[in-house]
ChimeraX commands (.cxc) that place a marker at each C-alpha (Angstrom):
marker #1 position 216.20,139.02,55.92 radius 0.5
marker #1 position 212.37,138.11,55.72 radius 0.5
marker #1 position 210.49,136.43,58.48 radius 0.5
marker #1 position 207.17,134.74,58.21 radius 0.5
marker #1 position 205.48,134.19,61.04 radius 0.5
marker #1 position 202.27,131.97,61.72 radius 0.5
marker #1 position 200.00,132.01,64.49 radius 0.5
marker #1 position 196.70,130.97,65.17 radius 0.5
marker #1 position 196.47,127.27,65.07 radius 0.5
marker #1 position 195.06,125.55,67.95 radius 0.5
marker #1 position 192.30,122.41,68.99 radius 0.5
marker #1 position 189.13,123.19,67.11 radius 0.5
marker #1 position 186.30,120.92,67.24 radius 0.5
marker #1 position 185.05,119.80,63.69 radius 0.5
marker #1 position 182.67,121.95,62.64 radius 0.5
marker #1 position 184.25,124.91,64.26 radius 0.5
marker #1 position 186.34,127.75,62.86 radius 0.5
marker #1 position 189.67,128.62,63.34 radius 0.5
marker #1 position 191.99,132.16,61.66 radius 0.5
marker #1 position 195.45,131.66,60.78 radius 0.5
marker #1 position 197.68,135.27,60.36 radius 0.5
marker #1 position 200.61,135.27,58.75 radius 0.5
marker #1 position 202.89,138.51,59.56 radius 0.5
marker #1 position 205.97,139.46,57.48 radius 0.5
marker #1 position 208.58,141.08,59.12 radius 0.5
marker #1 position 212.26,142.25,58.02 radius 0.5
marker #1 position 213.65,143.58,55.27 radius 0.5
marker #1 position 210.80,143.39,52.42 radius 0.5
marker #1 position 210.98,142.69,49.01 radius 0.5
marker #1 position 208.17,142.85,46.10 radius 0.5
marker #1 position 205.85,139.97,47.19 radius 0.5
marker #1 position 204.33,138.61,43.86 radius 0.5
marker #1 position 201.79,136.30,45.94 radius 0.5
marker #1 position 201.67,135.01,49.46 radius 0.5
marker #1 position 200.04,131.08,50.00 radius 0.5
marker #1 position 198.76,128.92,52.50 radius 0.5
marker #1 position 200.19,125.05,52.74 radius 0.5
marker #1 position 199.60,122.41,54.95 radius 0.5
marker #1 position 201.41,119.10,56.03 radius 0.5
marker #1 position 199.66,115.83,58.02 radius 0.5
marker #1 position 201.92,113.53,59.29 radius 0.5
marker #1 position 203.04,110.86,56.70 radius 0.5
marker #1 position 201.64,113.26,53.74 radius 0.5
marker #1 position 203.27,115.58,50.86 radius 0.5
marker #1 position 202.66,119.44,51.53 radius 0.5
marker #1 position 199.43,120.15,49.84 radius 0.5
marker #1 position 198.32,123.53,48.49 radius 0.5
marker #1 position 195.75,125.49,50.41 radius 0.5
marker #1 position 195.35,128.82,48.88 radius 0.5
marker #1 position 197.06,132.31,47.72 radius 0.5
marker #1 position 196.49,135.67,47.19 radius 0.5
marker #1 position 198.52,137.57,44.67 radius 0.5
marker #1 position 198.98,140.84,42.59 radius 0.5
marker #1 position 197.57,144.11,43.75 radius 0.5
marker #1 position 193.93,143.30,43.37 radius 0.5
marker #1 position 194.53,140.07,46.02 radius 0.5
marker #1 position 193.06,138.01,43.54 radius 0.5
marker #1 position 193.07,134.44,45.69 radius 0.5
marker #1 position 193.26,131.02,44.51 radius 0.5
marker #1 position 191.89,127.67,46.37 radius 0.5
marker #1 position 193.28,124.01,46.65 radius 0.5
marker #1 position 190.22,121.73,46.30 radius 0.5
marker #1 position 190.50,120.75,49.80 radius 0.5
marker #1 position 189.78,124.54,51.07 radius 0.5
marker #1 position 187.27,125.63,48.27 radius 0.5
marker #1 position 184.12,126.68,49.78 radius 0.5
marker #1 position 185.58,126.71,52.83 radius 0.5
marker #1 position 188.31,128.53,53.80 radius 0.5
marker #1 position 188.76,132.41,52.53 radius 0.5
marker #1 position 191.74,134.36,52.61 radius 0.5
marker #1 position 192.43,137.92,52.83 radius 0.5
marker #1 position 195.27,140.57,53.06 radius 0.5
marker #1 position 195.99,143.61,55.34 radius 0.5
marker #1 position 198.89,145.27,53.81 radius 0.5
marker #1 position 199.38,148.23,55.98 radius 0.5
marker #1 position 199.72,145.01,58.43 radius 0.5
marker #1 position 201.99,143.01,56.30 radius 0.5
marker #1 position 199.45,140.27,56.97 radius 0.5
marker #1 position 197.58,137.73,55.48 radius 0.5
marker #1 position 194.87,135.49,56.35 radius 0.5
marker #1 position 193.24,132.21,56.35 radius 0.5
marker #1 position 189.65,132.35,57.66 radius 0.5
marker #1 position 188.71,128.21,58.12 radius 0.5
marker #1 position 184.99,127.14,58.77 radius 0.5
marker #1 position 183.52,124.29,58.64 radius 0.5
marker #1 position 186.62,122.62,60.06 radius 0.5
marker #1 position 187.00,118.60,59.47 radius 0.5
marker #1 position 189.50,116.18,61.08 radius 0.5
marker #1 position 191.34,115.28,58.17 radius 0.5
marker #1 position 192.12,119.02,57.81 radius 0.5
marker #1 position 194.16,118.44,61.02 radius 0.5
marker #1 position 197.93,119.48,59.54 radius 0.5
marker #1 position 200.65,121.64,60.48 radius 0.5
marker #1 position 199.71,125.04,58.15 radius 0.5
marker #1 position 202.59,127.00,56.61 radius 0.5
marker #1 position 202.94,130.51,55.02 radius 0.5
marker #1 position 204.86,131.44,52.66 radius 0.5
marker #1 position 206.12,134.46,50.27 radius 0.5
marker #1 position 207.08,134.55,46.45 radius 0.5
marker #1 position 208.98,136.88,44.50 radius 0.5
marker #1 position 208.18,135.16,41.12 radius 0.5
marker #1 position 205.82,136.91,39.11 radius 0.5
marker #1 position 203.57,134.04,36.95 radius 0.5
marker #1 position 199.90,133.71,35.60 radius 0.5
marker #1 position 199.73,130.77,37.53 radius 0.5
marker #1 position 197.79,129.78,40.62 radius 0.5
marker #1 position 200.87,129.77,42.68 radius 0.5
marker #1 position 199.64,125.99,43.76 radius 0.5
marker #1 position 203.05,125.14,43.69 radius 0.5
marker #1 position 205.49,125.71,46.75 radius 0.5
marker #1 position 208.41,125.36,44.34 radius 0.5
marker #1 position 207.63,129.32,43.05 radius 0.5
marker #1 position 207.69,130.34,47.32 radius 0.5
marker #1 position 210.97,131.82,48.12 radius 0.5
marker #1 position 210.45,132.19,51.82 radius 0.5
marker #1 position 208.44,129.96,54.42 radius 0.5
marker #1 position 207.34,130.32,57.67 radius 0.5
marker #1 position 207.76,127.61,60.62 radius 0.5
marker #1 position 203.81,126.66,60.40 radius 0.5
marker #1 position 201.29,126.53,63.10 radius 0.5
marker #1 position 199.37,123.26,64.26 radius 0.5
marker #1 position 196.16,122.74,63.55 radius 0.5
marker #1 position 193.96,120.05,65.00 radius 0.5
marker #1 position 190.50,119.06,64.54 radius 0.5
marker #1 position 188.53,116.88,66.33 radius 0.5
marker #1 position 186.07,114.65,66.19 radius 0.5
marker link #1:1,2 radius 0.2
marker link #1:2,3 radius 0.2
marker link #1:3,4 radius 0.2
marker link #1:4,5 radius 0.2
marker link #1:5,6 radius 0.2
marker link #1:6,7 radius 0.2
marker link #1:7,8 radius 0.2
marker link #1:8,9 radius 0.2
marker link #1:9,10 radius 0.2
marker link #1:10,11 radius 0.2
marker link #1:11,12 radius 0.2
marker link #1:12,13 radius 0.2
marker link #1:13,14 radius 0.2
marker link #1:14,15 radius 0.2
marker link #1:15,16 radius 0.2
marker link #1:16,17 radius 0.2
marker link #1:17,18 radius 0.2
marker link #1:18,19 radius 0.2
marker link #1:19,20 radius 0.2
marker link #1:20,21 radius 0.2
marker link #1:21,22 radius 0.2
marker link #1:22,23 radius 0.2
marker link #1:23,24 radius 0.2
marker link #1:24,25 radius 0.2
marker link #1:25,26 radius 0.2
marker link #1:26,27 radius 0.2
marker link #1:27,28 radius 0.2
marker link #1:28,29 radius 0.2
marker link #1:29,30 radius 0.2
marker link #1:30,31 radius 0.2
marker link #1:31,32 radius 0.2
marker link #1:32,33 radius 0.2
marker link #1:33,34 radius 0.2
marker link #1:34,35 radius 0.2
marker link #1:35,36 radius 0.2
marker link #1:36,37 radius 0.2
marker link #1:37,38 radius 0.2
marker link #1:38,39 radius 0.2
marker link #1:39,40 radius 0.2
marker link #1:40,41 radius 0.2
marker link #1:41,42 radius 0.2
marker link #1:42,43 radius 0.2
marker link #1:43,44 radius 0.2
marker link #1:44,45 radius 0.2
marker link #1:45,46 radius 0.2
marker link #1:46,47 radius 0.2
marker link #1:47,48 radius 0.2
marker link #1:48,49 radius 0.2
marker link #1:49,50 radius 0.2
marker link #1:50,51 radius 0.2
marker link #1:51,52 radius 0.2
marker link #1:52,53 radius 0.2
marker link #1:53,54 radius 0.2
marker link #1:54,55 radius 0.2
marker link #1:55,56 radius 0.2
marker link #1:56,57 radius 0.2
marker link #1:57,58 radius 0.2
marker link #1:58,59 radius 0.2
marker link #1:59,60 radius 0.2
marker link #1:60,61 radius 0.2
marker link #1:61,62 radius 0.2
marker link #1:62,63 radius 0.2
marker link #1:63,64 radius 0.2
marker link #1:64,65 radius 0.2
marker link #1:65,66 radius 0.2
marker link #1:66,67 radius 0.2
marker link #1:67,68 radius 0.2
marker link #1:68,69 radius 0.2
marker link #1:69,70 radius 0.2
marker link #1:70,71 radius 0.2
marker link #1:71,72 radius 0.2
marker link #1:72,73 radius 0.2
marker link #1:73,74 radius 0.2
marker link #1:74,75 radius 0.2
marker link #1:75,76 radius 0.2
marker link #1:76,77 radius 0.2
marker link #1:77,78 radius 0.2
marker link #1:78,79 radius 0.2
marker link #1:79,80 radius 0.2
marker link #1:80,81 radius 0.2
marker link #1:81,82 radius 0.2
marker link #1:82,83 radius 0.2
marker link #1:83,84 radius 0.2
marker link #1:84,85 radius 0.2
marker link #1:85,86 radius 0.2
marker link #1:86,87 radius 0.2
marker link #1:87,88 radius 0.2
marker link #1:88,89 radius 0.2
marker link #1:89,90 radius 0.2
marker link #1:90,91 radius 0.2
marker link #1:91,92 radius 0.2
marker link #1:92,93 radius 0.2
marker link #1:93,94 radius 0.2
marker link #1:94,95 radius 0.2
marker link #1:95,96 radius 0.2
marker link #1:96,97 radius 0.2
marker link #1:97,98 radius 0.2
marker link #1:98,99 radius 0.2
marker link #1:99,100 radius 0.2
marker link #1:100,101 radius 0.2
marker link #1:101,102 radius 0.2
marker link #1:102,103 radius 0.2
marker link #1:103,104 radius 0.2
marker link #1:104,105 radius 0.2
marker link #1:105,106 radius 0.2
marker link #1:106,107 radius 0.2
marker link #1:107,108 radius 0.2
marker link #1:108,109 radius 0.2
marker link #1:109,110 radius 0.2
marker link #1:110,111 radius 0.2
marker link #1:111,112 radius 0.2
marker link #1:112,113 radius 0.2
marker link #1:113,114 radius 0.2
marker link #1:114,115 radius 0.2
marker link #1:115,116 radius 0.2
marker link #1:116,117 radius 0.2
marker link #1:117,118 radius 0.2
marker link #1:118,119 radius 0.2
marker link #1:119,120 radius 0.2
marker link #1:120,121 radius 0.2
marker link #1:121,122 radius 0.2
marker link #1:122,123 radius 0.2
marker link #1:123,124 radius 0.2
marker link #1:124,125 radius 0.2
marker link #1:125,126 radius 0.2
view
């Protein structure tokens, strides 16, 4: 079975940066992209970023463009999210997850992610 696991959240002060890592572990399976979501409270799960296909071609949600950069070690089985520049309203739980569908698309949707992580907290302050 696959395991995602986050870490790396934490209190940031706005402006400062924070690196989320996202390790898979278990039995593996062809991973057609890997993404980034996050959650505030009272929100809808809103689409960060993801890297897919074996030139990690990457992807960005409005919200992270500019931003936030992510990156993939696969000899690690581990991907990324480098935040700067961090705001308060980026303050959100931040989820990983895997997909086995292969598409042209973004992957901005978490309906194509097969396999989720239990997210890490993130909170920025003012």
């Amino acid at each position: 079975q696959v395991q995602l696991a986050e870490s790396g959240g934490g209190l940031v002060q706005a402006g400062g940066s924070l690196r989320l890592s996202c390790v898979v572990s278990g039995r593996t399976f062809s991973t057609a992209a890997r993404g980034w979501f996050r959650q505030a409270p009272g929100k809808e799960r809103e689409f960060v970023g993801a890297i897919r296909g074996s030139y990690d071609i990457t992807s960005y949600g409005d919200s992270a463009k500019g931003r936030f950069t992510i990156s993939s070690d696969n000899a690690k089985n581990t991907v990324y999210l480098q935040m700067s520049n961090l705001k308060p309203e980026d303050t959100a739980v931040y989820y990983c997850a895997a997909s086995r569908i292969y598409t042209s698309g973004d992957y901005d949707s978490e309906y194509v992610y097969d396999v989720w992580g239990q997210g890490t907290q993130v909170t920025v302050s003012s």
